[in-house]
C-alpha positions as CSV (number, residue, x, y, z in Angstrom):
1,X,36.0,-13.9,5.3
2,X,34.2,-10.6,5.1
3,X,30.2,-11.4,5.1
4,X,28.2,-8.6,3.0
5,X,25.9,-6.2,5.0
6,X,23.3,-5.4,2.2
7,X,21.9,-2.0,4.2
8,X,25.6,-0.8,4.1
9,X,26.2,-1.5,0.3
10,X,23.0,-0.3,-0.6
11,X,22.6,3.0,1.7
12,X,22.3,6.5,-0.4
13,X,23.2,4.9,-3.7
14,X,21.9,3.9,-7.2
15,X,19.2,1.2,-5.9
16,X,19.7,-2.0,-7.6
17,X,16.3,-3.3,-8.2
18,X,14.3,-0.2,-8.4
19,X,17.2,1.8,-10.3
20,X,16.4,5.2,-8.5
21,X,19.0,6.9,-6.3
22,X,19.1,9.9,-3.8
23,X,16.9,12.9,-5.4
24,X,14.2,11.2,-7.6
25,X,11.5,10.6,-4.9
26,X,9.4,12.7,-2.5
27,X,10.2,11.5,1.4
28,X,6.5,10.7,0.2
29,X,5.8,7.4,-1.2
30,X,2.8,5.8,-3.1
31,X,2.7,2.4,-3.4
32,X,0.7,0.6,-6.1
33,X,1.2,-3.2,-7.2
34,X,0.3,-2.8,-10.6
35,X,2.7,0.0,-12.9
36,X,0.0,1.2,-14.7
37,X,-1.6,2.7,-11.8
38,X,1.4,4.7,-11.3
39,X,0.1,6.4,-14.1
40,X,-3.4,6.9,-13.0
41,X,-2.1,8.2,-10.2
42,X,0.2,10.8,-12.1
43,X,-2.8,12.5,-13.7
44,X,-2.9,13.7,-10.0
45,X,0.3,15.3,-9.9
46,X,1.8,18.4,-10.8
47,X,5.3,18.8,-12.4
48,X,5.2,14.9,-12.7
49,X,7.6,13.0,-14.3
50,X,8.6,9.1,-14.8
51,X,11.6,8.8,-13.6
52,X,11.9,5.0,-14.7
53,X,10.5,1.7,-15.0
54,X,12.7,-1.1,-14.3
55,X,11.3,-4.9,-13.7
56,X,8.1,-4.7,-11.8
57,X,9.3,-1.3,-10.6
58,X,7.9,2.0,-12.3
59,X,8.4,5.4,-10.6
60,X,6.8,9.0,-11.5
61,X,7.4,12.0,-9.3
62,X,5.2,15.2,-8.8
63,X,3.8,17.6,-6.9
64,X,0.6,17.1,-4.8
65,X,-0.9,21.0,-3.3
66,X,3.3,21.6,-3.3
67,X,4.5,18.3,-1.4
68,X,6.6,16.3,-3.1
69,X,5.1,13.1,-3.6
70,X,6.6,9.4,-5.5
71,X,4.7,6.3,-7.3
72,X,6.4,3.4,-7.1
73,X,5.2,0.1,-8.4
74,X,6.1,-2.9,-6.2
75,X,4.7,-5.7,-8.5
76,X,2.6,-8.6,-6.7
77,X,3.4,-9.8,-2.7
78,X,4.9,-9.1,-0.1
79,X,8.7,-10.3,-1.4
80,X,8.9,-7.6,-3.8
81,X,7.0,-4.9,-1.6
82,X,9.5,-5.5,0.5
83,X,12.4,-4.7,-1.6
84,X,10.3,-1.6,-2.9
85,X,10.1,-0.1,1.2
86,X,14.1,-1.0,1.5
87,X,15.3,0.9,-1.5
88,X,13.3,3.3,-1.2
89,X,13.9,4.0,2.1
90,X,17.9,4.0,1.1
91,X,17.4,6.9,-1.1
92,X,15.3,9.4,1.3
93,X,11.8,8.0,1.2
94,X,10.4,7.8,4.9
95,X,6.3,7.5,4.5
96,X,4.3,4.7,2.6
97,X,1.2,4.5,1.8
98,X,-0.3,1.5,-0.1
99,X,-2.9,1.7,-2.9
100,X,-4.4,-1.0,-4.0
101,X,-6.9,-3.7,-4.8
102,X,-8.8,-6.2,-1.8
103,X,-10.5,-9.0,-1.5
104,X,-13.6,-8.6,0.9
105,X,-14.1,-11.3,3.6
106,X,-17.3,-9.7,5.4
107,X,-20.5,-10.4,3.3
108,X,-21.3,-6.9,3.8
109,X,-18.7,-5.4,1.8
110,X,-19.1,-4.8,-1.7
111,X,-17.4,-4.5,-5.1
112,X,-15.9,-0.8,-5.2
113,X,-15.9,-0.1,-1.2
114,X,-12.9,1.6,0.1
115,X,-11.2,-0.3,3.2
116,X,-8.4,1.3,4.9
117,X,-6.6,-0.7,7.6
118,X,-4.9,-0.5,10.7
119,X,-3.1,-3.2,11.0
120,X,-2.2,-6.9,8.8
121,X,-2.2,-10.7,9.7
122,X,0.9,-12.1,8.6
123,X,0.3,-14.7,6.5
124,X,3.2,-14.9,5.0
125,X,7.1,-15.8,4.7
126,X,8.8,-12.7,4.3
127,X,8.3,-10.6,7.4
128,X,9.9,-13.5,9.0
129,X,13.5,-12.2,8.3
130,X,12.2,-9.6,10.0
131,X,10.4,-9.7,13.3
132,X,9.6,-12.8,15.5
133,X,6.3,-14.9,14.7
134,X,3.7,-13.1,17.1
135,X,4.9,-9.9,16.3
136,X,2.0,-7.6,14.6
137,X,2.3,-5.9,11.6
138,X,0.6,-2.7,12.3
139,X,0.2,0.8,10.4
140,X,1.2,4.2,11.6
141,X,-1.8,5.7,13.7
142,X,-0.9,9.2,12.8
143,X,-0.6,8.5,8.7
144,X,-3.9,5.9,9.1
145,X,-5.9,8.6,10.7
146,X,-5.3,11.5,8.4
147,X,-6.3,8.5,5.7
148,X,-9.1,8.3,7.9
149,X,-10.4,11.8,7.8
150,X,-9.8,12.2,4.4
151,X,-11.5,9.3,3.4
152,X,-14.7,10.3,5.6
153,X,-14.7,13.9,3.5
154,X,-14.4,12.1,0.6
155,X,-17.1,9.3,1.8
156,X,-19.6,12.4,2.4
157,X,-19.5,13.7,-0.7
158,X,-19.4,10.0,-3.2
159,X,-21.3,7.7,-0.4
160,X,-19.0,4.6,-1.4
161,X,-19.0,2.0,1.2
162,X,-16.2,3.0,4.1
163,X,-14.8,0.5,6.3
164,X,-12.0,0.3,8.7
165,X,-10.4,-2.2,10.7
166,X,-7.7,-5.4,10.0
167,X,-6.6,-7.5,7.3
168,X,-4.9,-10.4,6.3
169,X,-1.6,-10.7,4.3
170,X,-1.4,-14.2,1.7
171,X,1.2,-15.7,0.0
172,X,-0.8,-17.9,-2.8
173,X,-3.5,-16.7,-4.6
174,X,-4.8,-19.7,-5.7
175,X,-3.9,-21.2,-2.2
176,X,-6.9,-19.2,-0.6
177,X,-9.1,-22.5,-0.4
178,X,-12.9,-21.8,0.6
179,X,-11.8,-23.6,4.4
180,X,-8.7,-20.9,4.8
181,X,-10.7,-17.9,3.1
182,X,-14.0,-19.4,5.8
183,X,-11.1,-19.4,8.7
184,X,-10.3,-15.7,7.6
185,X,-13.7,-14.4,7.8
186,X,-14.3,-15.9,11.1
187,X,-12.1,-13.9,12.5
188,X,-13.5,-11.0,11.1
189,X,-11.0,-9.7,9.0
190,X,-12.3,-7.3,6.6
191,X,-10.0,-8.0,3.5
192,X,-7.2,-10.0,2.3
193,X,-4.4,-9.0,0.1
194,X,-0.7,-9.3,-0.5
195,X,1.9,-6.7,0.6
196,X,0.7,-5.1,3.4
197,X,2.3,-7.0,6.1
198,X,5.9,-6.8,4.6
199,X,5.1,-2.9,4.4
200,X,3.8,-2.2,7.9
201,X,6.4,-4.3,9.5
202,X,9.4,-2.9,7.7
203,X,8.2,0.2,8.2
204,X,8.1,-0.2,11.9
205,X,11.7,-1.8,12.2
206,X,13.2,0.7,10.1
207,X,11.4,3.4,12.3
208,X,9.6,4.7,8.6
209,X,5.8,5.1,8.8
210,X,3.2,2.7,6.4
211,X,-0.1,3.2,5.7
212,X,-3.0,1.5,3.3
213,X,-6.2,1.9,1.7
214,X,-7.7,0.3,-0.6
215,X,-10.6,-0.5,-3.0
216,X,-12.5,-3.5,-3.1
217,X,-11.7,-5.6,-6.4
218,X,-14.9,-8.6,-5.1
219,X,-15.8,-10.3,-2.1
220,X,-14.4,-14.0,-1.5
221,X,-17.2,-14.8,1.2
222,X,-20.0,-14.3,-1.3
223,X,-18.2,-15.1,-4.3
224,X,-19.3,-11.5,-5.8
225,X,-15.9,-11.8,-8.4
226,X,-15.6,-11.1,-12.2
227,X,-11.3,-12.0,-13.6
228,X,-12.8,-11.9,-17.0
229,X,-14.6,-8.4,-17.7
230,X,-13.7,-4.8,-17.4
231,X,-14.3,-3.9,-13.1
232,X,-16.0,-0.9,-13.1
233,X,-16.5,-0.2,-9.7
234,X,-12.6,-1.5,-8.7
235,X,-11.5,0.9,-11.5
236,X,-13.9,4.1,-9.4
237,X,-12.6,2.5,-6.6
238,X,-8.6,3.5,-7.0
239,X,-9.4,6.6,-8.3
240,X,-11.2,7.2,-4.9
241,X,-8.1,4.8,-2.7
242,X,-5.8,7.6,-4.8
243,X,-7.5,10.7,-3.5
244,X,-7.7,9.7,-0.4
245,X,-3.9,8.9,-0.3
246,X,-3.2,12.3,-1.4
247,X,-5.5,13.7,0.6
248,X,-4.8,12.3,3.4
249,X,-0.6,13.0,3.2
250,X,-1.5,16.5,2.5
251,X,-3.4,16.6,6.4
252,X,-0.6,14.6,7.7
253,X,1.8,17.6,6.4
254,X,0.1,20.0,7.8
255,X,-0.8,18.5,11.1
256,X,2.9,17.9,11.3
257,X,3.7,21.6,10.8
258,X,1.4,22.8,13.2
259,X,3.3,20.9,15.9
């Protein structure tokens, strides 16, 4: 009997899920849940093109001050993230960086802040076909601190709120009862979401390099939160998560030269 080693099949071919294969994305990587952000975040781009939408996965690929940079959708938690990093990284793709939407757990965090993080608790069940239970999931220092700097410069010049420090992966939206989201603030976590932990950790097992920043969609803790109308500060928010991402790949290029 011959078992199937996925990575083997898989490796510099057409990727199943995502439908992309050597040559249609930038070693650069974008990584958005929703894939009509991947079009927000083309308006950034120069020579852009979509290269395809497939499930939950839409791609476009440009050209940010001449580095070649991806978008790739990877649809809601850390399950499908996941198989976004994997294929990605099959076709060439070797640096992440998440944009998305947070949930605030600190009462001093408000709607439209930008939060990057350094590192993700793993609330979660897919990172454990990964790395032991224990094991942190934890973003590139190098990639997060050029988000940093960027985000600073950027910070100067808008004055959004700016915060850095950890987060917590979930599983179940609608699982987040007041005790667990309580429990998550108490140990002052700044912000929950949904992919990150699959991302850093893969990342750090393939030996790729993850990073994340984010915009504040409301805060659980002081139940600042509107799902019904249009969220004007979440929607200045990624437009603010985006420049920063390309920002801060563009400093992590050239600090990379200069070595």
């Amino acid at each position: 009997m011959v078992t199937l080693n996925k990575a083997d099949t898989t490796k510099d071919k057409m990727q199943y899920h995502i439908r992309l294969k050597p040559g249609d994305v930038g070693k650069y990587v974008l990584l958005p849940g929703d894939p009509d952000r991947v079009l927000r975040i083309s308006k950034y781009l120069d020579d852009v093109q979509e290269v395809i939408f497939h499930r939950e996965y839409r791609t476009c690929t440009g050209f940010y001050k001449g580095i070649k940079i991806s978008a790739t959708s990877t649809g809601i938690g850390c399950p499908s993230a996941a198989i976004a990093v994997e294929e990605l990284a099959n076709i060439g793709a070797t640096h992440f960086v998440r944009v998305g939407s947070t949930g605030a757990l600190q009462s001093h965090i408000n709607v439209g802040d930008i939060i990057i993080n350094t590192a993700s608790m793993r609330n979660e069940g897919t990172t454990r076909f990964y790395v032991d239970d224990g094991f942190p999931a934890v973003a590139d220092h190098f990639l997060t601190h050029a988000l940093i700097q960027a985000g600073m410069e950027l910070q100067n010049e808008k004055q959004f709120g700016f915060h850095i420090g950890l987060n917590a992966s979930d599983d179940a939206f609608y699982g987040e009862t007041p005790e667990w989201i309580e429990m998550l603030s108490r140990h002052k976590l700044l912000n929950v979401e949904m992919e990150s932990a699959a991302i850093f950790s893969i990342a750090h097992m393939r030996d790729l390099k993850a990073a994340m920043v984010c915009g504040v969609a409301g805060n659980l803790v002081t139940a600042d939160i509107d799902y019904e109308g249009e969220n004007t500060a979440l929607i200045n928010a990624w437009e603010d998560a985006i420049s920063i991402a390309l920002e801060g790949i563009y400093r992590y290029e050239q600090q990379v030269n200069q070595e």
